[in-house]
C-alpha positions in Angstrom: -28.7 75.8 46.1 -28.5 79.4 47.7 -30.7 81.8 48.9 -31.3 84.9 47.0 -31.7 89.0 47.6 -32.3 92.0 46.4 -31.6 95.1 48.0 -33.2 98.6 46.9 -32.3 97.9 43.5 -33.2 99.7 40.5 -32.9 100.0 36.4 -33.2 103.5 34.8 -32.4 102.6 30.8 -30.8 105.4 29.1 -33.9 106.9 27.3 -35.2 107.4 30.8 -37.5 104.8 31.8 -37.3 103.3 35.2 -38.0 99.4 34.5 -37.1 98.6 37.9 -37.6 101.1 41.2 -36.2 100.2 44.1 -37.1 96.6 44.4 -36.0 94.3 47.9 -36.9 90.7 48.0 -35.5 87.6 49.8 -35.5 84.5 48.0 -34.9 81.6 50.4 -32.6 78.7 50.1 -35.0 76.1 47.6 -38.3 78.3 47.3 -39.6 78.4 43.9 -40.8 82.1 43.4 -42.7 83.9 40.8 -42.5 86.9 39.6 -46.2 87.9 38.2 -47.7 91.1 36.0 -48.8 92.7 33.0 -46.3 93.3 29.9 -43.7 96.3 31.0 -44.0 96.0 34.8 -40.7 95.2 35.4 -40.4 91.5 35.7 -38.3 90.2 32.9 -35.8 93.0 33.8 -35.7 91.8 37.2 -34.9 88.7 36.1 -32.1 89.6 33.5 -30.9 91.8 36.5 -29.9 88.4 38.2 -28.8 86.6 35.6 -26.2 89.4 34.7 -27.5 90.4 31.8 -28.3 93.5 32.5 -26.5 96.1 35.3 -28.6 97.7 37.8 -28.4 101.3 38.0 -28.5 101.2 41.7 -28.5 98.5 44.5 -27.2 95.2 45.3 -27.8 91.8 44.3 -26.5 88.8 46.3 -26.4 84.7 45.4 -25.8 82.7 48.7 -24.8 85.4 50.4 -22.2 86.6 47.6 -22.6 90.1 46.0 -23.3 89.7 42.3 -22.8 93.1 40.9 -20.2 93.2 38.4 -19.9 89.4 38.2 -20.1 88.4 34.8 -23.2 86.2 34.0 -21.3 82.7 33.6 -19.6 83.2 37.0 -23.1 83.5 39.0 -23.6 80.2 38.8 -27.1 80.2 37.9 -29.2 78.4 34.9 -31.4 80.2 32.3 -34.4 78.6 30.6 -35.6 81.6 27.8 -38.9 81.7 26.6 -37.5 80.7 22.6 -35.5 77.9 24.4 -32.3 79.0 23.1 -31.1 75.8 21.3 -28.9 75.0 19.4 -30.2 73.8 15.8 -27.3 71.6 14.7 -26.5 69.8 17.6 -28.0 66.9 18.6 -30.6 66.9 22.4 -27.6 65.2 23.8 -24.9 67.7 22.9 -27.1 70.5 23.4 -27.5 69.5 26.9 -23.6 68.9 27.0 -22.6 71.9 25.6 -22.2 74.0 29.1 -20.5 70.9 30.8 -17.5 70.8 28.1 -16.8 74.7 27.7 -16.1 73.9 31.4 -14.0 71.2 31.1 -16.2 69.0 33.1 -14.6 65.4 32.5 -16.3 63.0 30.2 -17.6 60.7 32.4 -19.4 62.9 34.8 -20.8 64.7 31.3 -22.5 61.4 30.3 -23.9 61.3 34.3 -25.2 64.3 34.2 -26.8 64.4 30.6 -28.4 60.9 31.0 -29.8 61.6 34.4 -31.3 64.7 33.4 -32.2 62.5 30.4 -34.2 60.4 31.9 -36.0 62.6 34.6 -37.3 64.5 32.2 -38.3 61.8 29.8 -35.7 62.5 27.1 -34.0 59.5 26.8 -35.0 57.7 24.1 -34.7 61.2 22.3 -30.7 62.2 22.9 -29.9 61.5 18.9 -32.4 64.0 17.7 -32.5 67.5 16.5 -34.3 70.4 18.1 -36.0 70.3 14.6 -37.3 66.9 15.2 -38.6 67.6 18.6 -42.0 68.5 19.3 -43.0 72.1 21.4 -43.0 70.4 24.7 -40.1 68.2 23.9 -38.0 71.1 23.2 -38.9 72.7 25.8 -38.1 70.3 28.4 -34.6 69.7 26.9 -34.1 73.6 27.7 -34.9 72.6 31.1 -32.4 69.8 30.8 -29.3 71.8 29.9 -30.2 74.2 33.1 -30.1 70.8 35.2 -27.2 69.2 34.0 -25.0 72.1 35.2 -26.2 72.0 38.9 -26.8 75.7 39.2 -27.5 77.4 42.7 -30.4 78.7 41.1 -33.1 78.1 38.2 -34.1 81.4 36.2 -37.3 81.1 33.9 -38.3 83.5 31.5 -42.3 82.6 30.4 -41.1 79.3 29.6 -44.6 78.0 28.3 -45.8 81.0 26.5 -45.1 79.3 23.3 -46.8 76.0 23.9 -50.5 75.1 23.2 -53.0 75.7 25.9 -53.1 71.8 27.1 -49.7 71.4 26.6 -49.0 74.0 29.3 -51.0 72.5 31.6 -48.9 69.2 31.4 -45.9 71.2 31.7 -46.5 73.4 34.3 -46.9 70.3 36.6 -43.8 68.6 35.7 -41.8 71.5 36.3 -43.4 71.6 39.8 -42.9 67.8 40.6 -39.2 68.6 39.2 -38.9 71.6 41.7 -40.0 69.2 44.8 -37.5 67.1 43.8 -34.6 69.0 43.0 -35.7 71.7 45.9 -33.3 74.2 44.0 -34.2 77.7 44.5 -35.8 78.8 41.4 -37.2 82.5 39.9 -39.8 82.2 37.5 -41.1 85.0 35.5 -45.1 84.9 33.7 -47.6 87.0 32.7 -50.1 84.3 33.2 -51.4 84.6 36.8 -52.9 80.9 36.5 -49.0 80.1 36.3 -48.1 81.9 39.1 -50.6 80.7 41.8 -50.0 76.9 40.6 -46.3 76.6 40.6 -45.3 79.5 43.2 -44.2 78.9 46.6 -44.8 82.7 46.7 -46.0 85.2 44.3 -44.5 88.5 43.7 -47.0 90.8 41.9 -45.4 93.6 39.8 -46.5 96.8 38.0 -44.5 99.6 37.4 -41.1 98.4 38.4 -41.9 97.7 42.1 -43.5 95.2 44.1 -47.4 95.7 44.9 -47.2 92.1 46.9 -45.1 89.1 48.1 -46.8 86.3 49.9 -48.0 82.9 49.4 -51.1 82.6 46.5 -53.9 81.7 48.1 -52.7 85.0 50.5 -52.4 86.8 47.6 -55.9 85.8 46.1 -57.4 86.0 49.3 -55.8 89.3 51.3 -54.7 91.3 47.9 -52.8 94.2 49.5 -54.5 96.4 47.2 -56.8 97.2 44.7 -54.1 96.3 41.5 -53.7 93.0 43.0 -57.0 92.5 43.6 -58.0 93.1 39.9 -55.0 91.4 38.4 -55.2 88.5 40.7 -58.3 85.8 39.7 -60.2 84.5 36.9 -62.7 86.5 36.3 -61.1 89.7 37.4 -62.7 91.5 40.9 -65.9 93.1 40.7 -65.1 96.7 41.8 -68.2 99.4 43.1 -67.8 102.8 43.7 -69.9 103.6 47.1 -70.0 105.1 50.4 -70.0 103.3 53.9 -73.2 104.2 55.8 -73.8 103.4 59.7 -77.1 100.7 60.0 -77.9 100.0 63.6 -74.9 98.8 65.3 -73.1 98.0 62.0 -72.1 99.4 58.3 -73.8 98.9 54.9 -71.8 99.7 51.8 -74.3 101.6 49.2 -73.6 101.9 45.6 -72.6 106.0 44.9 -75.5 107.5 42.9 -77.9 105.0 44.5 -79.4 107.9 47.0 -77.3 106.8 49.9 -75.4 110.3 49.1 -78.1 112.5 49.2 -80.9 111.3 51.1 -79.7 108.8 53.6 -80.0 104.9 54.6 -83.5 105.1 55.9 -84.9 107.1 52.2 -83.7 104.5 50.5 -85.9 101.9 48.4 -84.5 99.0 49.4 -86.1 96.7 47.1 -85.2 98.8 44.0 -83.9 96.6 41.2 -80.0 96.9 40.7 -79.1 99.1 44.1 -76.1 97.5 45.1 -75.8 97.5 49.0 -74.1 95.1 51.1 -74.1 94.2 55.1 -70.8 94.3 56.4 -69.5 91.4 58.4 -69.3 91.9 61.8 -65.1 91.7 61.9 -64.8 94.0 59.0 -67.1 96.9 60.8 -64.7 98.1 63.5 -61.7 98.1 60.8 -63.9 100.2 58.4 -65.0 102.9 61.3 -62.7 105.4 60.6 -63.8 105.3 56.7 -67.9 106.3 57.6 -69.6 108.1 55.3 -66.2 107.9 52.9 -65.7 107.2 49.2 -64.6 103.7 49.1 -64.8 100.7 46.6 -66.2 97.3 47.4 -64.4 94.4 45.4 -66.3 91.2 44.9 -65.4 88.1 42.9 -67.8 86.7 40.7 -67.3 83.7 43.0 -68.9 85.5 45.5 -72.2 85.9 43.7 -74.6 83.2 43.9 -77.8 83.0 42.2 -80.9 83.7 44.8 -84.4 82.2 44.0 -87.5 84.5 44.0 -88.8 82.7 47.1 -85.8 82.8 49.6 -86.8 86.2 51.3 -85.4 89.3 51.0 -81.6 90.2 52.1 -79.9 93.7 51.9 -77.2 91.8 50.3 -79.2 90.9 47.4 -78.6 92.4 43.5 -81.2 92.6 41.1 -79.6 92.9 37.6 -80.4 92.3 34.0 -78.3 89.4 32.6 -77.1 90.4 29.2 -73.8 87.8 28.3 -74.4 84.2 29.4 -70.9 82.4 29.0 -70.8 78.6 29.7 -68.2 77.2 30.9 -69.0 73.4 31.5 -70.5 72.7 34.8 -70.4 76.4 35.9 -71.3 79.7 34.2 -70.5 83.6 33.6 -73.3 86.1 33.9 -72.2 89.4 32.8 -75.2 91.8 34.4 -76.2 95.3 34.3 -77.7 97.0 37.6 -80.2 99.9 36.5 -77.6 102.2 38.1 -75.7 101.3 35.1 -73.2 98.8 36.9 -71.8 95.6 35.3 -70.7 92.9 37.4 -69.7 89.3 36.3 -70.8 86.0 38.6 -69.9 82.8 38.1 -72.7 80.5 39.4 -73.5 76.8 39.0 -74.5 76.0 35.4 -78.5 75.9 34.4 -81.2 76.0 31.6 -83.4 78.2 31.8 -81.1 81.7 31.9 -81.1 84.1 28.8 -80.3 87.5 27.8 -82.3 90.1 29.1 -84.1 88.1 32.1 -83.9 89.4 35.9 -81.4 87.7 38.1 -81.5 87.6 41.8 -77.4 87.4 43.3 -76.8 86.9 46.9 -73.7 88.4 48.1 -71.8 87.0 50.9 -71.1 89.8 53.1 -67.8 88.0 54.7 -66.4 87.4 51.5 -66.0 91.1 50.4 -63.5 93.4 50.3 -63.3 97.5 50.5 -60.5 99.3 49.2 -60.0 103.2 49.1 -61.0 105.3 46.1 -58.8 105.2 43.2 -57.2 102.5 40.8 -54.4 101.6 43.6 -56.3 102.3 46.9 -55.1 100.2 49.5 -57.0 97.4 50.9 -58.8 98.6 53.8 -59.4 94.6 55.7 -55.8 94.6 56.5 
C-alpha cells in the first residue's frame, strides 16, 4: 500500500487542449478515492496520468513517496481494472489471472496462492476452467478485479468499471468492491461518471470539470457544503434547484426574492406576498450574518427537491411557501417528482412523499425549509456563499 500525490500537474495534448490543469491531490495510505464528472473533465486522463500511460506535460506525480515521472507503467507497481476488462479471450479465468505473476517470474507455488485466494474472495472458484466467453457480465468483471489483486499492487486504478453492466447488477457490484476495499484497505483511485458511484464507494470525492478540481472532501460534505454552484448541480439526484434573485433586508434578518418578482423595483413591503408562484424564502438565522455583505446583490438560491415538502391549504401561511402549477408527476415508489411552474415562469422539481390525489395542472402548496438552503453568487460557477 502507498500513499499517493499529485503536484501542479497538467496535460496539454498536442492539438491544444488542456485535459488536465494544474491539478494537486493527496491520496493517503489505504483511502479509496473517486474521481467524479461529466464526459471530458479530465478524469480518465488523470487516471492514465498515474498509471503511466500517458506523460504529463508538467508536474510531478509520486507513489509512496517515489517520483513516478518517467517510470514506465509496469515499474509503478500499481493495478488497472479498464472499463472493457481487458481479458484475455483464449485463456482460461485461471491463467488470465496468472498471466502478470509469470511474465514476473513469480514461482509456481505462490502463483497458485495468489490466484486461488483471489479466487475465492471474489467468488471465482468454481469458475477458474472457464473462458471469458463463458462468463457472465459481472463474472467477467470481477475476474478483472482478480488479476489486479493477485499482483499485490500499492495501488488499485479503476476506470468506470461498471459502466458496462446492467443497472441491478451494478448495484451488487458496487458493494462488493467496497467490502473488498475494507478488507484489502489498499489505496485505490476510482474514476465514474455516475455520481451515485462516487458518493457510495468513496472515502472522498473529487469533483472534476474542466481539467481541475472544483472539490475534494468526504460525500456527504460534498452533497451537503458543495463549494460551488457546479457541484452543487452535478452533485444529487434530482439535480439542485437553482433561482435567480436578490437578498432583501426584513426586520432584523434577509429574505431572498425571486428577480422579476417586484423585489427589484418596488421593494419588500410592495410586494403581494400571497401571490401564486413568488418564490421568497426566510433566511436562517446563521446564514444572515454570512450573507450581509451580499444585500441587495444578484445572487442564486439552490434548493434540492428534497427540501420541498408538500404544505396543506390549512397550515397557515409562511413566507417560505411556493405556489406552483404541477405539470410532470413522476412516481417513484413510495416517493414522488413534481416538476412545477411558478407564474414567474420558474420550474422547480420536489420530491415529496407519494399520494393519490395529485395531477397535471392542479395548485401545489411547497414549504421550503429555510435552513436547508443554499445562496451562491451569480453565474454558472459562483461560489457558495454559506462557507
Amino acid at each position: 500500500m502507498a500513499n499517493v500525490r499529485f503536484h501542479c500537474v497538467s496535460k496539454v495534448f498536442p492539438n491544444g487542449h488542456v485535459a488536465v490543469d494544474q491539478l494537486s491531490l493527496d491520496i493517503a495510505d489505504g483511502e479509496f478515492v473517486v474521481l467524479v464528472g461529466p464526459s471530458g473533465c479530465g478524469k480518465s486522463t488523470t487516471l492514465r496520468l498515474l498509471a503511466g500511460l500517458e506523460e504529463a506535460t508538467g508536474g510531478t506525480i509520486s507513489i509512496a513517496d517515489r517520483e513516478v515521472n518517467g517510470v514506465h507503467p509496469k515499474d509503478r507497481d500499481i493495478a488497472m481494472v479498464f472499463q472493457n476488462y481487458a481479458l484475455y479471450p483464449h485463456m482460461s479465468v485461471y491463467k488470465n489471472m496468472a498471466f502478470a505473476l509469470k511474465l514476473r517470474r513469480v514461482p509456481k507455488p505462490e502463483i497458485e496462492r495468489r490466484v486461488n485466494e483471489a479466487a475465492k474472495m471474489l467468488g471465482l472458484d468454481e469458475l477458474l476452467e472457464r473462458k471469458p466467453r463463458q462468463l457472465s457480465g459481472g463474472q467477467r468483471q470481477r475476474v478483472a478485479v482478480g488479476r489486479a489483486i493477485v499482483r499485490e499492487p500499492k495501488a488499485f486504478l479503476f476506470d468506470e468499471p461498471l459502466s458496462n453492466l446492467d443497472a441491478k447488477l451494478r448495484v451488487s457490484t458496487r458493494a462488493e468492491l467496497k467490502a473488498l476495499h475494507q478488507r484489502l484497505r489498499t489505496t485505490t483511485i476510482y474514476v465514474t461518471h455516475d455520481q451515485e458511484e462516487a458518493m457510495t464507494l468513496g472515502d472522498r470525492v473529487v469533483v472534476m470539470n474542466g481539467g481541475v478540481i472544483r472539490q475534494a472532501a468526504p460525500p456527504l460534505e460534498v452533497y451537503r457544503r458543495p463549494a460551488d454552484r457546479f457541484v452543487a448541480s452535478f452533485i444529487g439526484t434530482p439535480p439542485m434547484n437553482f433561482v435567480e434573485g436578490i437578498l432583501t433586508p426584513a426586520g432584523a434578518g434577509l429574505v431572498f426574492v425571486e428577480r422579476g418578482g417586484g423585489a427589484d423595483k418596488m421593494g419588500l413591503n410592495a410586494l403581494d406576498q400571497s401571490a401564486p408562484g413568488l418564490i421568497r424564502v426566510q433566511m436562517a438565522g446563521e446564514a444572515t450574518a454570512k450573507l450581509a455583505a451580499h444585500v441587495g446583490k444578484e445572487v442564486v438560491l439552490g434548493i434540492r427537491p428534497q427540501h420541498l415538502t408538500e404544505q396543506g391549504p390549512g397550515t397557515g401561511q409562511s413566507s417560505s411557501v411556493i405556489i406552483a402549477t404541477i405539470k410532470v408527476i413522476e412516481p417513484l415508489g413510495d416517493q414522488m417528482d413534481l416538476h412545477v411552474e411558478c407564474s414567474s415562469g420558474a420550474r422547480l422539481v420536489a420530491r415529496i412523499s407519494a399520494r393519490e390525489g395529485l395531477k397535471a395542472d392542479q395548485l401545489v402548496r411547497l414549504a421550503v425549509d429555510p435552513a436547508s438552503v443554499l445562496v451562491f453568487e451569480s453565474g454558472a460557477a459562483g461560489r457558495n456563499l454559506l462557507l
